[in-house]
One Martini backbone bead per residue (centre of mass of N, CA, C, O) as a GRO file, in nm:
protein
  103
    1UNK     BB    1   0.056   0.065  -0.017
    2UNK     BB    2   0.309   0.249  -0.016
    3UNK     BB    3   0.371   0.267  -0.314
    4UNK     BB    4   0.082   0.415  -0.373
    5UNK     BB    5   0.127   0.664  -0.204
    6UNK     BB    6   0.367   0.754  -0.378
    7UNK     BB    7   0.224   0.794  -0.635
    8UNK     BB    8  -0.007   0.982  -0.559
    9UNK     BB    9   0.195   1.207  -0.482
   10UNK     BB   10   0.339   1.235  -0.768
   11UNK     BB   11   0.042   1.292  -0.871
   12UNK     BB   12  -0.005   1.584  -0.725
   13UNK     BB   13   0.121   1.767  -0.984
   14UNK     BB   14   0.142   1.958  -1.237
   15UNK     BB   15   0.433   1.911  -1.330
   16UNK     BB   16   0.397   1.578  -1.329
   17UNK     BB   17   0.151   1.607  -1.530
   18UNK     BB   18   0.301   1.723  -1.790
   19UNK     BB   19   0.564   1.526  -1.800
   20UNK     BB   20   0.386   1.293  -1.870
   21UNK     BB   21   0.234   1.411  -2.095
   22UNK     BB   22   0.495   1.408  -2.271
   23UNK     BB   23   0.568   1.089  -2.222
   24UNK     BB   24   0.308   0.988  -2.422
   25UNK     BB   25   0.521   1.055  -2.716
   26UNK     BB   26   0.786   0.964  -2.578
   27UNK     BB   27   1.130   0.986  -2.548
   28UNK     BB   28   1.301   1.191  -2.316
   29UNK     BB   29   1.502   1.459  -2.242
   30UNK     BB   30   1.518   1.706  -2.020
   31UNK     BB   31   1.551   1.932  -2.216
   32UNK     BB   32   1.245   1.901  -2.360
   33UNK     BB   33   1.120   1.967  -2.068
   34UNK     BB   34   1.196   2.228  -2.031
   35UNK     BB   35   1.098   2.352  -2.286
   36UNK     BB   36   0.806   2.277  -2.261
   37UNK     BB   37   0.788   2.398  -1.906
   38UNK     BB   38   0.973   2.626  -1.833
   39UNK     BB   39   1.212   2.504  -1.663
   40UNK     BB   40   1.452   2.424  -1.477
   41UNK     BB   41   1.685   2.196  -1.449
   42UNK     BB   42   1.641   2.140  -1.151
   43UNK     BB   43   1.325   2.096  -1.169
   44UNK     BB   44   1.300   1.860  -1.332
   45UNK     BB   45   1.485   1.677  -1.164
   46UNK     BB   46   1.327   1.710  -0.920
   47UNK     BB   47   1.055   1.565  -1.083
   48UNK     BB   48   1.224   1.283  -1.170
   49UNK     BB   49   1.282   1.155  -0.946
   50UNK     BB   50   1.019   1.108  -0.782
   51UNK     BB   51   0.897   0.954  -1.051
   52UNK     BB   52   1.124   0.742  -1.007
   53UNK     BB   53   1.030   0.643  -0.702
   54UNK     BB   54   0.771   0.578  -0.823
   55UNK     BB   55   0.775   0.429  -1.111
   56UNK     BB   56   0.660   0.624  -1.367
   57UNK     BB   57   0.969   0.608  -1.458
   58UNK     BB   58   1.182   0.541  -1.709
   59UNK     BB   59   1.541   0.500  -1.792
   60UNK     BB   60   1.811   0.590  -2.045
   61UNK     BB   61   2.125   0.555  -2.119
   62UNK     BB   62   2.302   0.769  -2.409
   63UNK     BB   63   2.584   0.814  -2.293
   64UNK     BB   64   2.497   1.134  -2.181
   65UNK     BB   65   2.204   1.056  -2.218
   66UNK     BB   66   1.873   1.083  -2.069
   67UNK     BB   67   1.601   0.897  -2.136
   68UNK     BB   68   1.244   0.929  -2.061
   69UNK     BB   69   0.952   0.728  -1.965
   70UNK     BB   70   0.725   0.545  -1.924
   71UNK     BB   71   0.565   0.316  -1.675
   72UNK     BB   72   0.333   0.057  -1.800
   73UNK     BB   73   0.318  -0.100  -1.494
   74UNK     BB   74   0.248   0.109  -1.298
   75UNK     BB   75  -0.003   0.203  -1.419
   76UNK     BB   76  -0.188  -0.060  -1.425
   77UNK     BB   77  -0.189  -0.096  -1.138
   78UNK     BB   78  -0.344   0.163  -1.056
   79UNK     BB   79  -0.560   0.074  -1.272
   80UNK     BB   80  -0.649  -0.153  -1.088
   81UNK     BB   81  -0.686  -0.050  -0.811
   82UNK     BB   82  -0.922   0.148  -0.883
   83UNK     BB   83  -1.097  -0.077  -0.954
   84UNK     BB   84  -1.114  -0.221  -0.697
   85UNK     BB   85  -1.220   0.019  -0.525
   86UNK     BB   86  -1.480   0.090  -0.695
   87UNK     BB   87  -1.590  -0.232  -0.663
   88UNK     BB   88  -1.825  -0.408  -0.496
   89UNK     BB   89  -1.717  -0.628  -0.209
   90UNK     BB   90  -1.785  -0.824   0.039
   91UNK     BB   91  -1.485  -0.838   0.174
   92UNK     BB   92  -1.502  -0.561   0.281
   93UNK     BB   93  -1.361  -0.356   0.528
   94UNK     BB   94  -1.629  -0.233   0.634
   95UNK     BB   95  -1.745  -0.471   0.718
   96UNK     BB   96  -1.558  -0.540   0.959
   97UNK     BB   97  -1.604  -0.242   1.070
   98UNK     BB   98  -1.924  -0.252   1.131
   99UNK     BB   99  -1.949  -0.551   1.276
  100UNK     BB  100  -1.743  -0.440   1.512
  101UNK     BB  101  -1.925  -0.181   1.597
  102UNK     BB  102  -2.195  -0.316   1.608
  103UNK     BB  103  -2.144  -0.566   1.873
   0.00000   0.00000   0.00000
């Protein structure tokens, strides 16, 4: 559950979510998205990082340049889990939350 909120803290940004949004037509590296985002070079490697830790982007390094990608493994994860929470389910927890309080 800890990296489900790691990702979600790490999607509550408008600029890592624009910067999502720039690598879903494909790998970038840094310098493209400065010139796309209009922020300094320190800015947005700080939040390539964030969104690293969060495994919502994977990198490749090609000489001296490092292109990043959306890591599709992750998204998919977190829309399973999205579909898995908006929909009901006998076994939810706050059934067992319920009738523990109300017994």
């Amino acid at each position: 559950m800890e990296k489900k909120v790691e990702v979600f803290k790490a999607l509550a940004d408008s600029n890592r979510l624009k910067i999502l949004d720039m690598l879903s037509c494909g790998e970038l590296c840094v310098c493209d998205l400065i010139e796309g985002l209009e922020l300094t070079q320190s800015t947005v490697s700080h939040h390539m990082k964030i969104l690293k830790q969060a495994d919502l982007v994977k990198s490749n390094k090609i000489g001296k340049w490092t292109k990043y990608s959306i890591n599709k493994d992750t998204f998919e994860d977190i829309e399973n889990f999205i579909k898995y929470i908006s929909t009901f389910k006998d076994d939810c927890i706050c059934n067992k939350v319920i009738k523990k309080n109300c017994d």
